[in-house]
N, C-alpha and C positions, 0 to 999 in steps of 0.2 A: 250223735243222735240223742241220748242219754243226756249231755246240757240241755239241748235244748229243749225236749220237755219236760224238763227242771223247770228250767226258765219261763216257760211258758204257763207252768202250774203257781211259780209263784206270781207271776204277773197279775191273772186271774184273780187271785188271792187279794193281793194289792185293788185290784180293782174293786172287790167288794167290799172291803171294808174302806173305801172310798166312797162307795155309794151308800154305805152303812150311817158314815160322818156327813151326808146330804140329806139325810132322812129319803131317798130313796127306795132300797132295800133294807128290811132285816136281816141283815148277812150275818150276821151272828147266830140266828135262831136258825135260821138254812146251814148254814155250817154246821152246829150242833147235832141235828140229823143229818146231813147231807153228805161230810165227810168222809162216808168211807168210799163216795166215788171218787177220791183220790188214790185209794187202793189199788181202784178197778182199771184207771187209767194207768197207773204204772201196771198193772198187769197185762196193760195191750200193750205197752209200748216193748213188754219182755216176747210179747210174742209176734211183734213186726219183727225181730229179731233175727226172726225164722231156723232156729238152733235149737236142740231138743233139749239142754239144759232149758235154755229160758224158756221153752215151754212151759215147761212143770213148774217151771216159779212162777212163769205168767200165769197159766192155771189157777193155780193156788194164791196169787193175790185178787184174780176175779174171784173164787168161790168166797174166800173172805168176805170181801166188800160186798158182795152181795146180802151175804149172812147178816153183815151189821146195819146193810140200808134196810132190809127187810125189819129188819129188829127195831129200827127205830121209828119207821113208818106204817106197823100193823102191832096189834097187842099181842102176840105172838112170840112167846122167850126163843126165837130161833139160835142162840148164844149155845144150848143146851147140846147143840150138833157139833161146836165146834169142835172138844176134843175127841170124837168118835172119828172127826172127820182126818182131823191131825193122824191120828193112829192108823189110821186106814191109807192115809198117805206117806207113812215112814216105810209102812209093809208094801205098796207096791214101789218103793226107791230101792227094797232091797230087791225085790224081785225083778225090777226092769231096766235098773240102771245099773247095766252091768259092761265094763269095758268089752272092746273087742278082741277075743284072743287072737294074740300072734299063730302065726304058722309055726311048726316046727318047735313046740313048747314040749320040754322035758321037767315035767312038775315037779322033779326034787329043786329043781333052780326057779320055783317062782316060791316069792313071799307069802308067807301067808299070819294075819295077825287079828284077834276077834280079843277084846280089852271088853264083858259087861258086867255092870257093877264091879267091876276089878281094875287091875293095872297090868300092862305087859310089858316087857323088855327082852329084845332081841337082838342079835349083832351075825348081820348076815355076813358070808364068805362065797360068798353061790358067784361062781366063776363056769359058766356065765350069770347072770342077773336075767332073766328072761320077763320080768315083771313079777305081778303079785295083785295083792288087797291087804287093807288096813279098817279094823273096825274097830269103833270106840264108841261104846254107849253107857252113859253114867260110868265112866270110867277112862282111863289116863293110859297111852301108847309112847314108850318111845323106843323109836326104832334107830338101827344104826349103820348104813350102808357103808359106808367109808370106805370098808374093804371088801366088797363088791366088784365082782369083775362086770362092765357092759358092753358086750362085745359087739350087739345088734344096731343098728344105724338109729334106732328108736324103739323104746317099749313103753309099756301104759300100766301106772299102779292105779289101783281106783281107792279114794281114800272117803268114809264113812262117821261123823263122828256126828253126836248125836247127845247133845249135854255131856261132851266129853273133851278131850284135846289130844294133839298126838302132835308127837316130836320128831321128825324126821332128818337124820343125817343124810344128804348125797356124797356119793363120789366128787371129789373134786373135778374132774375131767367132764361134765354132763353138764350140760344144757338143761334149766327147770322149765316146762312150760304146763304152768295152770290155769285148768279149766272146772264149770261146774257150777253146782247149786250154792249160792249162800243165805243162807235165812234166819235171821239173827244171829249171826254167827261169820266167818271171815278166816281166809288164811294169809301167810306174810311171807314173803320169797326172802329170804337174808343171805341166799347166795352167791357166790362173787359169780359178777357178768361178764362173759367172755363178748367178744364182734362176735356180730350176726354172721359174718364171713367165714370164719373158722369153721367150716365145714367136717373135720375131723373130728369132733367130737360130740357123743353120741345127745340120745334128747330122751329126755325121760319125762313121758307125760303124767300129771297124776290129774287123774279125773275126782274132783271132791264134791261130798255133799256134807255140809256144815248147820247143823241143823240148832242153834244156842250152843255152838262147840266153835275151834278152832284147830286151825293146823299151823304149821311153824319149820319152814322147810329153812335148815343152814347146812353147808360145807364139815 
């Protein structure tokens, strides 16, 4: 879905600046203002998606695009909104994007890691591993599960980072599956990959929001 309106945006594109070289259209001077409904279109296309992550992204690349078409098409500094708008939407990521807890959770065995303006480093032993959270803002996590026991068939770490980066060791024995927000920002699986089939071994979800930060999940 995601190529293809790739594909279909730059085609568009091609095509105007086709009719640009006709003396048909101004496609340069419509671009110039007109660009940020590029934004606007990748932000429906995150929310055809129908997934509460890409909600919030799709969201948040309509309000953008909006903000800049406005800005360019009325005298109006609407730009002056954006980072009030920014901040107002890190604060409801932390208040509502929050994983679902497991049943049966004994809080000395869940994670827990909050890195702002600072650095942390921890080397968990929590037998069982029941999940947790990772937060990193202006500031650097790494974390060390290795010697983690996950006894549960699947749990969910939710990881936050936010001009920041975090380092995450797994258990060897786990399945990584990530999900989540990225916005300017991107995580990297460096994990070794078991078959889909091996059902014996457990999954460890981490729900990320990557906000100009990254995550870096290895063995």
């Amino acid at each position: 879905m995601k190529r293809t309106w790739i594909g279909i945006i730059i085609i568009l594109i091609g095509i105007g600046f086709l009719l640009e070289q006709m003396n048909i259209m101004p496609f340069v001077d419509v671009l110039a203002k007109g660009w940020p409904v590029i934004l606007i279109l990748i932000g429906l296309t995150q929310l055809l998606q129908k997934s509460r992550a890409t909600l919030i992204t799709g969201l948040l690349f309509i309000i953008v695009g909006v903000i800049f078409l406005l800005n360019g098409w009325t005298n109006y500094n609407f730009l002056t909104y954006l980072w009030p708008l920014f901040i107002i939407y890190v604060g409801l990521i932390f208040v509502f994007y929050r994983a679902k807890a497991n049943q049966h959770i004994d809080e000395e065995n869940m994670l827990e890691s909050v890195a702002i303006f600072s650095g942390s480093e921890i080397k968990s032993r929590s037998n069982p591993l029941q999940g947790g959270s990772i937060t990193a803002v202006f500031g650097g996590s790494e974390i060390d599960l290795t010697e983690a026991v996950v006894t549960d068939k699947q749990i969910t770490i939710e990881v936050i980072s936010i001009f920041g980066g975090v380092s995450l060791h797994v258990p060897d024995n786990a399945h990584i599956h990530i999900t989540g927000i990225p916005i300017f920002g991107g995580w990297e699986d460096n994990t070794r990959h078991y078959k889909h089939e091996d059902d014996d071994r457990p999954i460890i979800h981490l729900k990320c929001v990557t906000i100009f930060g990254g995550l870096e999940v290895k063995n």
